[in-house]
MMTF fields as JSON, N, C-alpha, C and O atoms, coordinates in Angstrom:
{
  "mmtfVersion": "1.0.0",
  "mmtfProducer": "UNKNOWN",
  "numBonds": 443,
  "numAtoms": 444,
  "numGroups": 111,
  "numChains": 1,
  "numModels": 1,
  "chainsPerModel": [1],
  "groupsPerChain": [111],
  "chainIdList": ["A"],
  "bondAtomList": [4, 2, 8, 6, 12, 10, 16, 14, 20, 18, 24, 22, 28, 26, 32, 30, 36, 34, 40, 38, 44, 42, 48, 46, 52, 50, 56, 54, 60, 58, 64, 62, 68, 66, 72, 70, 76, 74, 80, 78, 84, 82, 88, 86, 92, 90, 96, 94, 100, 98, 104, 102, 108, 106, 112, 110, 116, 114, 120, 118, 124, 122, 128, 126, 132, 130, 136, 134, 140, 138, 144, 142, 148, 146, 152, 150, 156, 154, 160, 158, 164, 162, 168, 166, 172, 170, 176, 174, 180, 178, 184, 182, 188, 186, 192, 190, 196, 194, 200, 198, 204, 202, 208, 206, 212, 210, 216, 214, 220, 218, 224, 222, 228, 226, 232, 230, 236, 234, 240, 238, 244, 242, 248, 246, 252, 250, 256, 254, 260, 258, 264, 262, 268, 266, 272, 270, 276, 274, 280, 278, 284, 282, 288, 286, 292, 290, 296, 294, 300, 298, 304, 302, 308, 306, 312, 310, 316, 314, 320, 318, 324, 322, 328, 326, 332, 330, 336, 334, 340, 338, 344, 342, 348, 346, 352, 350, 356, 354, 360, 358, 364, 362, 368, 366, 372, 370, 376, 374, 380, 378, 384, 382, 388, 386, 392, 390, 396, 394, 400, 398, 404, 402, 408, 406, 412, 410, 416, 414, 420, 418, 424, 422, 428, 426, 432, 430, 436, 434, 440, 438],
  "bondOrderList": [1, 1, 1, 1, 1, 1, 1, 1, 1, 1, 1, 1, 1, 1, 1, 1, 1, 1, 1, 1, 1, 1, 1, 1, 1, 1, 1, 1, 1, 1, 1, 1, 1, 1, 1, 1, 1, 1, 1, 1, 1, 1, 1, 1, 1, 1, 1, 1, 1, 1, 1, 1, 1, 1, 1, 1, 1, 1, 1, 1, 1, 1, 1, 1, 1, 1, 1, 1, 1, 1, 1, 1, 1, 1, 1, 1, 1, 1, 1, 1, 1, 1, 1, 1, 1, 1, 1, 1, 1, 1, 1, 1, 1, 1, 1, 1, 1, 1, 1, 1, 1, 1, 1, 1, 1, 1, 1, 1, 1, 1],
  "groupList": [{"groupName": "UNK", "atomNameList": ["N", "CA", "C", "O"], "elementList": ["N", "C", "C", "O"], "formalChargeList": [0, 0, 0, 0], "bondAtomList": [1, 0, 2, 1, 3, 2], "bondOrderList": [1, 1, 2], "singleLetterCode": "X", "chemCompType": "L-PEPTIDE LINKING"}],
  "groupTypeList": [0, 0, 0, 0, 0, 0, 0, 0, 0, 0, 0, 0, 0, 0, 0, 0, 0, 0, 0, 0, 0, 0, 0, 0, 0, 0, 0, 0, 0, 0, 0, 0, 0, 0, 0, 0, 0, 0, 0, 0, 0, 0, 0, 0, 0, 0, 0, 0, 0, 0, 0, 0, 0, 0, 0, 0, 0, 0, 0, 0, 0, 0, 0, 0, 0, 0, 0, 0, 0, 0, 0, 0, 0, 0, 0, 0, 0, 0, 0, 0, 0, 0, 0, 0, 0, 0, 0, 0, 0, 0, 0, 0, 0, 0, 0, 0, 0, 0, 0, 0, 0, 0, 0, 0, 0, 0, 0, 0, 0, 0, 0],
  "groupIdList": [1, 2, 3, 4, 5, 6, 7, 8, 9, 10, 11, 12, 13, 14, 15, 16, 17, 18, 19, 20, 21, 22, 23, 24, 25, 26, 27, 28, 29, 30, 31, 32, 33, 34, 35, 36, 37, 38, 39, 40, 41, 42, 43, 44, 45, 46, 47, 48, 49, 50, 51, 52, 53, 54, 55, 56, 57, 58, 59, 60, 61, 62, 63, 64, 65, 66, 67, 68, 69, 70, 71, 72, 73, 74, 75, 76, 77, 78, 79, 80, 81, 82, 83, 84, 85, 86, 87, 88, 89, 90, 91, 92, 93, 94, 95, 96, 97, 98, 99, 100, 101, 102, 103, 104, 105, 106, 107, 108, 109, 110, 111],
  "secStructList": [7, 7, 1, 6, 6, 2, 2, 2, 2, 6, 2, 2, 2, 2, 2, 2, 2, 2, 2, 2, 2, 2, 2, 7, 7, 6, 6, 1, 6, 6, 1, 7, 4, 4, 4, 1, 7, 7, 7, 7, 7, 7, 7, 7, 1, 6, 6, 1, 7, 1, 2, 2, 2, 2, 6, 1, 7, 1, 1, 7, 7, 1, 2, 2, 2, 2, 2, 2, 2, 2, 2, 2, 2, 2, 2, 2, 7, 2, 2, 2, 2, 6, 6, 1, 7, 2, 2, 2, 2, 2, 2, 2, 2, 2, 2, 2, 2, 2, 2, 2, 2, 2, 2, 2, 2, 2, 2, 2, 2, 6, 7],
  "xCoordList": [76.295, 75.805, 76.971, 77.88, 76.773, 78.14, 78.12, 77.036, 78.47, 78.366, 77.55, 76.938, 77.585, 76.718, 75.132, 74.149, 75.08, 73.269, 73.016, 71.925, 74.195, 73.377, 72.902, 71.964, 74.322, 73.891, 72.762, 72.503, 72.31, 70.986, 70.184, 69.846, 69.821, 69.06, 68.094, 66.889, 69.134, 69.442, 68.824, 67.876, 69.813, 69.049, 67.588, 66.902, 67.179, 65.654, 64.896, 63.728, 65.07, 64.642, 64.18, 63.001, 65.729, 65.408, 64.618, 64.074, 64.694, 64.035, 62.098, 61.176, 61.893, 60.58, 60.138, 58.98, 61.059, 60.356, 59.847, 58.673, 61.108, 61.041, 59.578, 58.595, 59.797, 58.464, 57.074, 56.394, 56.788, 55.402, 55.674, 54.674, 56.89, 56.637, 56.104, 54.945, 56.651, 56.29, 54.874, 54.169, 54.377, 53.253, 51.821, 50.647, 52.397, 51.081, 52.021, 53.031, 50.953, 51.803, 50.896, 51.21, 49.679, 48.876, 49.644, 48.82, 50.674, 51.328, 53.125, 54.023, 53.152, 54.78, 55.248, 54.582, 55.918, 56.877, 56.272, 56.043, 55.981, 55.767, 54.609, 54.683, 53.834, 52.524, 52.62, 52.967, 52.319, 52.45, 50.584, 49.504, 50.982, 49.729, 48.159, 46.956, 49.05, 47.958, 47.393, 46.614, 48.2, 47.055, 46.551, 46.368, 46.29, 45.637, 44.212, 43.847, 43.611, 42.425, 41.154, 40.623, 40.297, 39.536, 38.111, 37.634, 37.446, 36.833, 35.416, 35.364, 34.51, 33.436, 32.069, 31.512, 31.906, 31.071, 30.595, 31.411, 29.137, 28.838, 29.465, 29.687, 29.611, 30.844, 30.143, 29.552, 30.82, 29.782, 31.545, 32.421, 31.778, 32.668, 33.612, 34.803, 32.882, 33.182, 34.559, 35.769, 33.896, 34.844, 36.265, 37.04, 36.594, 37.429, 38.445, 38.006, 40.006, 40.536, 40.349, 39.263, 41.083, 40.77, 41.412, 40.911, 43.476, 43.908, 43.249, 43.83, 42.497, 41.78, 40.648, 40.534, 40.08, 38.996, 39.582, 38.957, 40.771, 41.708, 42.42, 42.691, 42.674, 43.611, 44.785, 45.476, 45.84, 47.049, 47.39, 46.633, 48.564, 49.69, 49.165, 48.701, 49.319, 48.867, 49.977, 49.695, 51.452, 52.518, 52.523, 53.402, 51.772, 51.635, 51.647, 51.276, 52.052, 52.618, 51.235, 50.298, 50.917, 49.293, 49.524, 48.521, 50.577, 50.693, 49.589, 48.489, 50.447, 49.539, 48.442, 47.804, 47.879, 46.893, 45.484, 44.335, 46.049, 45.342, 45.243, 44.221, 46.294, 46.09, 45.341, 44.232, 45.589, 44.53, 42.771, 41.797, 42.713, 41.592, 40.774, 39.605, 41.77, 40.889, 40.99, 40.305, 41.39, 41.204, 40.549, 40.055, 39.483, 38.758, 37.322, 36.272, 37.628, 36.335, 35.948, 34.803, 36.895, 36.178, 35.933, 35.301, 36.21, 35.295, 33.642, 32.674, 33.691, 32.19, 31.481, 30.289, 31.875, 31.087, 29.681, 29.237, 28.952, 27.109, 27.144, 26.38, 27.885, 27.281, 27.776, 27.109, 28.936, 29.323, 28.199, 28.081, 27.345, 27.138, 25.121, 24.176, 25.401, 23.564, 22.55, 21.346, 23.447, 22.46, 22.387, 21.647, 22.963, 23.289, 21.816, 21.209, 21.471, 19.743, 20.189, 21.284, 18.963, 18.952, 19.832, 20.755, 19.979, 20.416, 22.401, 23.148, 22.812, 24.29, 24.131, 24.426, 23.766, 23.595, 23.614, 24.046, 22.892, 22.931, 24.231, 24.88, 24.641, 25.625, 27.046, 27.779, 27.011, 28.103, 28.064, 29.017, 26.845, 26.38, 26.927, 27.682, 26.979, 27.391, 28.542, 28.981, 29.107, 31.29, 31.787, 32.916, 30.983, 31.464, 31.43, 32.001, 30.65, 30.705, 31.568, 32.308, 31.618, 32.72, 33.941, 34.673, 34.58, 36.16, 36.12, 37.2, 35.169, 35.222, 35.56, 36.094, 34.824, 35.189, 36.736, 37.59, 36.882, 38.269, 39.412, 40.588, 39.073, 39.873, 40.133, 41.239, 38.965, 38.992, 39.708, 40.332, 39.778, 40.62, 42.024, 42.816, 42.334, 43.806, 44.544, 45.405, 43.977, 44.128, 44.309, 44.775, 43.802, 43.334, 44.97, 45.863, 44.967, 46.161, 47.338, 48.283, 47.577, 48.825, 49.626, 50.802, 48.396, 49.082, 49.103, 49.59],
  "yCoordList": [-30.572, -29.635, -29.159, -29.866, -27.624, -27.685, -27.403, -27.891, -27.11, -27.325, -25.784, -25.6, -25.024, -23.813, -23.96, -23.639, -24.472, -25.146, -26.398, -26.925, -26.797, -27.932, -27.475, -27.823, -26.353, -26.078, -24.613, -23.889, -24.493, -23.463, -24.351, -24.081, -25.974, -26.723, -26.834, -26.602, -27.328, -27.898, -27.102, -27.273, -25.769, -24.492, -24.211, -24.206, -24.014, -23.942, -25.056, -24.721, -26.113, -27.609, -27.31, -27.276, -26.974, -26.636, -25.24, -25.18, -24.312, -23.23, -23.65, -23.146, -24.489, -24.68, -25.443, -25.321, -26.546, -27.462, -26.706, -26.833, -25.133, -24.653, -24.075, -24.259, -23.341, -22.25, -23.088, -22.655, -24.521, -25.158, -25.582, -25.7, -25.925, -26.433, -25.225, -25.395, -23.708, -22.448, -21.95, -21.535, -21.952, -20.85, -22.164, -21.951, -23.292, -25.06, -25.807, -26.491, -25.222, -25.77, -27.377, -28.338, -27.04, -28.474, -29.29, -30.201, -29.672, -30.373, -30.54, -30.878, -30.157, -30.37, -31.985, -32.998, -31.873, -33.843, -34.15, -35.359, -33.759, -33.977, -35.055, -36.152, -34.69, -35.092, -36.581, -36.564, -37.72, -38.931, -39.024, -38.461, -39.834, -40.16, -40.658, -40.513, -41.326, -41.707, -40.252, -40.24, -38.897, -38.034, -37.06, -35.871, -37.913, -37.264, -36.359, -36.353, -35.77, -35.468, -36.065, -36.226, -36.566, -37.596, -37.223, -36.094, -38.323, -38.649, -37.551, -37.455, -36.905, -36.146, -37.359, -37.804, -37.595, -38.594, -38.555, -38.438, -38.682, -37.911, -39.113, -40.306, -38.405, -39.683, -38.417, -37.339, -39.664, -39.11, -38.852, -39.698, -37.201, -36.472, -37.274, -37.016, -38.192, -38.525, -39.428, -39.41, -40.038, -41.268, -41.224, -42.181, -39.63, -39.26, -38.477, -37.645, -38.915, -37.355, -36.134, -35.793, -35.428, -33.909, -33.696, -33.181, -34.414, -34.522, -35.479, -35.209, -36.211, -36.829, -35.756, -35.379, -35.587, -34.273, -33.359, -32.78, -32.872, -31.681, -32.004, -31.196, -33.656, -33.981, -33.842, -33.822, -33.654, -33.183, -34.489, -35.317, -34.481, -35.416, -35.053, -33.978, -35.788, -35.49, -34.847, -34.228, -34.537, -33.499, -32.405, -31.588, -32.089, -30.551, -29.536, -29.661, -28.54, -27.464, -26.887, -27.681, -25.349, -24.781, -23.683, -23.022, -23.521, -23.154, -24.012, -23.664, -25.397, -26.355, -26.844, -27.4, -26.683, -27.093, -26.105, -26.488, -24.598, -23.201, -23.569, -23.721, -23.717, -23.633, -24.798, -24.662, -25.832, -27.303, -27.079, -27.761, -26.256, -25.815, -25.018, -25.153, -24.152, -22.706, -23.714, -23.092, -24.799, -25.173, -25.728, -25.852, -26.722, -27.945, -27.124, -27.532, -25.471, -25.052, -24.276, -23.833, -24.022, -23.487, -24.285, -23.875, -25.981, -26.643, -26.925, -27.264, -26.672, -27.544, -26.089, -26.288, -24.682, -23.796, -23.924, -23.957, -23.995, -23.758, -22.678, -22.741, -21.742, -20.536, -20.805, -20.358, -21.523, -22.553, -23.179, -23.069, -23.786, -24.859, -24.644, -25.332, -23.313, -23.157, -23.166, -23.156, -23.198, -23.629, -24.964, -25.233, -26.132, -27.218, -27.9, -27.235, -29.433, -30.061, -29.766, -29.369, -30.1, -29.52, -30.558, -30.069, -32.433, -33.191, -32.321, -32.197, -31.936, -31.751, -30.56, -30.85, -29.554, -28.829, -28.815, -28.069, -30.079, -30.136, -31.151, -31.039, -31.884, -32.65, -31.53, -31.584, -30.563, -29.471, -28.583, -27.894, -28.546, -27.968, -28.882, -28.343, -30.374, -30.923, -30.779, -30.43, -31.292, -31.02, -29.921, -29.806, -28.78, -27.485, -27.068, -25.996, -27.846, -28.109, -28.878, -28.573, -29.975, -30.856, -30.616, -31.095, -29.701, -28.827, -27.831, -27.338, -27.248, -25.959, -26.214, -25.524, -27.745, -28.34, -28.831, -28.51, -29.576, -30.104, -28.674, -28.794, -27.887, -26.6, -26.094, -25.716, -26.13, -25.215, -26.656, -26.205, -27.454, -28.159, -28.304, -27.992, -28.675, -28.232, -26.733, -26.826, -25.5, -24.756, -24.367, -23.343, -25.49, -25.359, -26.064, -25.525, -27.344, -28.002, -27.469, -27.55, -26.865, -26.299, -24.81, -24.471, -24.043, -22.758, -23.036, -22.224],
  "zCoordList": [-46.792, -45.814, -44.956, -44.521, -44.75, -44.053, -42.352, -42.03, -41.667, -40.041, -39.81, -38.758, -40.567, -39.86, -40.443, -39.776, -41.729, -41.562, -40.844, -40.626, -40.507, -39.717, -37.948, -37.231, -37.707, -36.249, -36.303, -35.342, -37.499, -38.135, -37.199, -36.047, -38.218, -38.039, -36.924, -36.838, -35.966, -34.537, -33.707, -32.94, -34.091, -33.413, -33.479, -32.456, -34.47, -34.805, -34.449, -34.257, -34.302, -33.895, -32.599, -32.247, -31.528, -30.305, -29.681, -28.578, -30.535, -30.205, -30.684, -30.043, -31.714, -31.66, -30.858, -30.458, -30.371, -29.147, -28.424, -28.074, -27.785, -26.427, -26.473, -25.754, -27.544, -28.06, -27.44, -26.51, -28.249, -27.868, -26.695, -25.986, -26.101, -24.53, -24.008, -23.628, -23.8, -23.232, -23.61, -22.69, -24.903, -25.216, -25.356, -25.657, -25.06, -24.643, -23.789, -23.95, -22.385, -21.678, -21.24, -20.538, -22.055, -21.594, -22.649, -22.723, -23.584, -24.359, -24.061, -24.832, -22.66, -22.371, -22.102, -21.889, -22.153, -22.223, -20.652, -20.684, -19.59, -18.721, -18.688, -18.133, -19.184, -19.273, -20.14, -21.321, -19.519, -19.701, -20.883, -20.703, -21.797, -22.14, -21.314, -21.531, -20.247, -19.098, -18.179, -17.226, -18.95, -18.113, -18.77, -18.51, -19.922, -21.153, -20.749, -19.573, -21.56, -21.119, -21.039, -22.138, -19.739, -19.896, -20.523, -20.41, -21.224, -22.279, -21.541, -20.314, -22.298, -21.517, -21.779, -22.782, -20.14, -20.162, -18.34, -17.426, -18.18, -16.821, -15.871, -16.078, -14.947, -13.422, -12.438, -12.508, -11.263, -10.075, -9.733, -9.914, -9.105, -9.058, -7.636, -7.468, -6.766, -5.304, -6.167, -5.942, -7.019, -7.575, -8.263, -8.26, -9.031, -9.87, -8.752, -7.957, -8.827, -8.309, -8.532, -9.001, -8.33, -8.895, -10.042, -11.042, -9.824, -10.869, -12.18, -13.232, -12.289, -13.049, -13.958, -15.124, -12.929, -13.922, -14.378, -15.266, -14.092, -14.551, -16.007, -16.895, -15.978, -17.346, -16.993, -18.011, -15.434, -15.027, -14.35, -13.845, -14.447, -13.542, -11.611, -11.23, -11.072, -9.436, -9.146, -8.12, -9.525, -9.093, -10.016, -9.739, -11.112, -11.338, -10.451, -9.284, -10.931, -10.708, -10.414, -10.494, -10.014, -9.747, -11.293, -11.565, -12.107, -13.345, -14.378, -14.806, -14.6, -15.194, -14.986, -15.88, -13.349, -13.246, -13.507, -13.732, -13.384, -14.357, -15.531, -16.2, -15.802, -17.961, -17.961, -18.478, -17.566, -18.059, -16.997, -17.313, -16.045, -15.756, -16.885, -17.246, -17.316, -18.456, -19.722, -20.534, -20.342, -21.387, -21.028, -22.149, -20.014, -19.736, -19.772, -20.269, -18.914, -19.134, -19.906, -20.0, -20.562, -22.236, -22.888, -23.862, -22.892, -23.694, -23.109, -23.79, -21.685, -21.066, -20.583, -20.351, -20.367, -20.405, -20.398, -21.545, -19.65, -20.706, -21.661, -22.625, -21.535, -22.229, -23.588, -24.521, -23.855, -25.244, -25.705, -26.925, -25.174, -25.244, -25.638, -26.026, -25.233, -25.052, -25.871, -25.618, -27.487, -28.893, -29.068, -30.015, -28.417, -28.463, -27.478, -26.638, -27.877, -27.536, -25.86, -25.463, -25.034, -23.699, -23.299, -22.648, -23.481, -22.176, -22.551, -21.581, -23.748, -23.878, -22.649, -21.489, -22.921, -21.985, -20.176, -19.297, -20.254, -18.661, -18.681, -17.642, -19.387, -19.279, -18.785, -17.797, -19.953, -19.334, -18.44, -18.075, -17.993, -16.502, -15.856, -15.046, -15.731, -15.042, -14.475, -13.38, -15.941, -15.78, -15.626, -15.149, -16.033, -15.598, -14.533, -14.331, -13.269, -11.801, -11.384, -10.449, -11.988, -11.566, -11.648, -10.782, -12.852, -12.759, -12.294, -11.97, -12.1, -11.099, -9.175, -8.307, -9.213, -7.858, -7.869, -7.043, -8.849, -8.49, -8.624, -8.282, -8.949, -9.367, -7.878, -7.491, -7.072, -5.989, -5.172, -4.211, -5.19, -4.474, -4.683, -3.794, -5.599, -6.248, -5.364, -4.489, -5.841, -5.667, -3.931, -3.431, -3.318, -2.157, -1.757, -1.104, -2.361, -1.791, -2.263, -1.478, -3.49, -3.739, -3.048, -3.177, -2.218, -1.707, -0.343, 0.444]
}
């Protein structure tokens, strides 16, 4: 191999990391496994942080804490969800209150 495919390589290596760190930003190195996205299962909202219902680190940015807001509620939407038996339904009525609350708090503390 000679030194200009290898620094091809390298190059492309680092330009695809950059690419998925930039265009998923809910998948950047930042994000520790411990602030993975939590499991959908009903909790009484008093008990969870905000960063907790969000799936974000408690020092995110109000960037990351948007993008991991709009991915949390396009999975729990009702209007997703509305061919699905009634208790799933109210279950994502639920959480779709519950990130909409922690959203407006976030949002509240970061500006």
């Amino acid at each position: 191999m000679t030194a200009a495919e290898i620094t091809v390589i390298v190059g492309a290596g680092v330009l695809g990391y950059w690419l998925v760190a930039v265009l998923l930003p809910h998948w950047r190195r930042d994000r520790s496994a411990d602030d993975a996205v939590p499991p959908v299962e009903p909790s009484d909202e008093s008990t969870r942080s905000w960063h907790e219902v969000l799936g974000v680190g408690s020092r995110a940015d109000l960037k990351d804490i948007t993008a991991a807001y709009k991915w949390q509620i396009s999975q729990y939407h009702p209007d997703r969800v509305q061919q699905l038996a009634p208790e799933i339904r109210a279950l994502a009525e639920q959480r779709s209150k519950e990130i909409n609350h922690a959203f407006d708090i976030a949002r509240r503390q970061r500006k």
